[in-house]
C-alpha positions as CSV (number, residue, x, y, z in Angstrom):
1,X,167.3,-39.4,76.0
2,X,169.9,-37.4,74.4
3,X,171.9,-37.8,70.9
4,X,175.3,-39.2,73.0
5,X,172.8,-42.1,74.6
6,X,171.2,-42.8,71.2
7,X,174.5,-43.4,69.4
8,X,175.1,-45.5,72.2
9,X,172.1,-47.6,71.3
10,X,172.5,-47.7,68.0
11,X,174.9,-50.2,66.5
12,X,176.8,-51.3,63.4
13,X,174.1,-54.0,62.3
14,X,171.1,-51.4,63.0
15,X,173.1,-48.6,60.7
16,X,173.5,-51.5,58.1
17,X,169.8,-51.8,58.2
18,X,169.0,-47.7,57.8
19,X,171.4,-47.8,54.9
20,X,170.0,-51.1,53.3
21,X,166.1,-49.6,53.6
22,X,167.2,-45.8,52.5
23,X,168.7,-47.7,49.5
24,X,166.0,-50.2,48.8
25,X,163.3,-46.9,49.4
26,X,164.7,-44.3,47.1
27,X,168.0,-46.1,44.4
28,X,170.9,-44.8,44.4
29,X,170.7,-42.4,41.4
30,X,168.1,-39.9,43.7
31,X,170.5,-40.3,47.2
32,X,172.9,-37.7,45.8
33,X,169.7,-35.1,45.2
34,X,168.2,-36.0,48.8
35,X,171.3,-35.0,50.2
36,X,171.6,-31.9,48.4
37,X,168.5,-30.6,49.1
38,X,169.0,-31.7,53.0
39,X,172.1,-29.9,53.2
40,X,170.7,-26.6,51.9
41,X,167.7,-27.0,53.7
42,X,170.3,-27.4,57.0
43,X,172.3,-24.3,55.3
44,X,168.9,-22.3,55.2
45,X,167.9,-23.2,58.7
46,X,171.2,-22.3,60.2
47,X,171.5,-18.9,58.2
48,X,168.0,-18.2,59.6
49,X,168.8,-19.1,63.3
50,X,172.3,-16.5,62.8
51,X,169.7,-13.9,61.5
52,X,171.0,-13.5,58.4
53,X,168.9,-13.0,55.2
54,X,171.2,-14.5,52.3
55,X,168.4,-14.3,49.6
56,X,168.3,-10.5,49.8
57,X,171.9,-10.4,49.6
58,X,171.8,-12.8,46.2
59,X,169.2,-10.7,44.7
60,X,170.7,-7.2,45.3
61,X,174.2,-8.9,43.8
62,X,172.2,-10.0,40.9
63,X,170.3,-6.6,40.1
């Protein structure tokens, strides 16, 4: 099954439901940080899949 057939499956009332339970799980004050983290983490895995090295960039600018 690929991601087009699974959005397919997945409907408004089940999204409702993913929100409702991330919500319930961790408040809304710690969403923001999750998502931070999630999109460096994405940033990081990306940057590593190019072949690119951006912490020896950051620490030669910083030196």
């Amino acid at each position: 099954m690929n991601l087009f057939n699974i959005l397919w499956v997945i409907g408004a009332p089940q999204v409702i439901l993913i929100i409702v339970v991330v919500l319930l799980l961790f408040g809304g004050k710690k969403i923001p940080e999750l998502m931070r983290g999630l999109g460096s983490g994405i940033k990081e895995f990306k940057d590593a899949s190019k072949g690119t090295d951006t912490s020896k960039e950051k620490e030669s600018k910083e030196e």
